[in-house]
N, C-alpha and C positions, 0 to 999 in steps of 0.2 A: 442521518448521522445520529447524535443525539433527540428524545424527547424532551419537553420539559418537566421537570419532577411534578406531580400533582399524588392527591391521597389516593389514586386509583393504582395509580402504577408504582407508587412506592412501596415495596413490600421488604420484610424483615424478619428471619426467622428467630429473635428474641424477644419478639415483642407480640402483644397478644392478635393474631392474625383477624381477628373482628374489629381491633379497632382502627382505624384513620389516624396516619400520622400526620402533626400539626407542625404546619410550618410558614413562611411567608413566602410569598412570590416574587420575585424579582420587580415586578410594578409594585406591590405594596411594600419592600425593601425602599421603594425609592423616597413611597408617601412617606414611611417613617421616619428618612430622611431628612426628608424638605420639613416634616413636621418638628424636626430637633434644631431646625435651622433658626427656630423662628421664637425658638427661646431667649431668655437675656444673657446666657452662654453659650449661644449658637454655633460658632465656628468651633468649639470645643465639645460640645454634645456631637454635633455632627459627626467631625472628625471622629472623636470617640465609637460611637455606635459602626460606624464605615471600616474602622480599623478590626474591630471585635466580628462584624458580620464578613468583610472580605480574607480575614487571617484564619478564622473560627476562634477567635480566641475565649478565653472564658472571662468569667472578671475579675481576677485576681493576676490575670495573667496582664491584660488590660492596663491595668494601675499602676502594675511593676514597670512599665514601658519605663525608658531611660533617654532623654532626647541623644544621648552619646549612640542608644541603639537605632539609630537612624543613617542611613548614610545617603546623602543629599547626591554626590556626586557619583555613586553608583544605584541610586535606585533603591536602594536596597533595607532592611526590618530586619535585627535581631531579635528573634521572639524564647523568649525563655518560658521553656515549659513545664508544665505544675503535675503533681498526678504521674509521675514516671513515665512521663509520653517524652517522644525528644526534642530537644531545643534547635534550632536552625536558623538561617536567613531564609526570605519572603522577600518575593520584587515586589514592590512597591510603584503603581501605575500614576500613569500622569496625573490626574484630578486628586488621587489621594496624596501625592506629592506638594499640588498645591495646596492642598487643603492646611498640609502638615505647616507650610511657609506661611499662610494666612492664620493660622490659630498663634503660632508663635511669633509673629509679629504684634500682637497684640497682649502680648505681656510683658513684663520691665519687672521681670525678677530674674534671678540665676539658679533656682531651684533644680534638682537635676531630675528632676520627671516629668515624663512629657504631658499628664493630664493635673492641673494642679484646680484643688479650688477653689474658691473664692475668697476664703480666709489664708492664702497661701500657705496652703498647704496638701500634701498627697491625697488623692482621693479616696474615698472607701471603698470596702462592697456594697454597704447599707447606700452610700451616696449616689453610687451609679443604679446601684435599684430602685432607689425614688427619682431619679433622671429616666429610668425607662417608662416607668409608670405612669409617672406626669405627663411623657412625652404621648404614651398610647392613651393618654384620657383627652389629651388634647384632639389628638385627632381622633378619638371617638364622638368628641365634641361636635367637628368636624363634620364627623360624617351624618351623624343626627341632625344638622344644620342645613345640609345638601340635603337629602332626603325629606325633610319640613318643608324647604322649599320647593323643591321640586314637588313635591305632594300638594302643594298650593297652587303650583304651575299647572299639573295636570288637573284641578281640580274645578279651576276656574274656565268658566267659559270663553 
């Protein structure tokens, strides 16, 4: 049927054909993830990143979200689009459904966007770009940590 996208077989003719298109894989989608989860705004990092990697949305598109554009009983994501691309509805899968109900049970304001921050109020761009950054240094951390280890592990008799 389908392969999986990897830098071999993705090819593009806009872009410069020597170089290697960069992207994540569906297991390291997931680490990045778990690694947003584990922040002290976790359900809302998460959700966030989940909503932007499953819609493709961009960040401004992101921020704009409006909990009104949610529709709980049919599934469903109004996505308002930036750049002259077009606006539409997005199903909305079960996990990212509860995700949506767990992040907004944990706030007690009436704010009308769905990612708000911590000083209650709407997110940025700069905001969700030091929440991505933080999020991949973390798990760079992460990964440096496992490796150390394990390089201890094999190392020791």
């Amino acid at each position: 049927m389908f392969d999986i996208a990897t830098p071999d077989n993705v090819k593009s003719a806009t872009t410069d054909p020597h170089r290697p298109k960069n992207f994540l894989d569906p297991t390291e989608i997931k680490t990045f993830l778990d690694a947003a989860k584990a922040g002290r705004q976790g359900a809302r990092d998460h959700l966030l990143f989940l909503m932007m990697y499953r819609h493709g949305l961009r960040c401004s598109e992101a921020i704009d979200l409006r909990i009104e554009d949610v529709s709980f009983d049919r599934a469903t994501l109004w996505v308002r689009r930036l750049k002259g691309s077009n606006s539409g509805m997005h199903p909305i899968e079960g996990d990212e459904l509860r995700a949506i109900r767990r992040y907004l049970a944990t706030r007690n304001d009436s704010l009308p966007w769905l990612f708000v921050s911590e000083r209650q109020g709407r997110l940025s761009r700069f905001a969700v770009n030091y929440l991505v950054e933080r999020t991949a240094l973390k798990l760079l951390d992460l990964i440096i940590c496992i490796r150390i280890a394990y390089g201890i592990a094999v190392a020791t008799p």
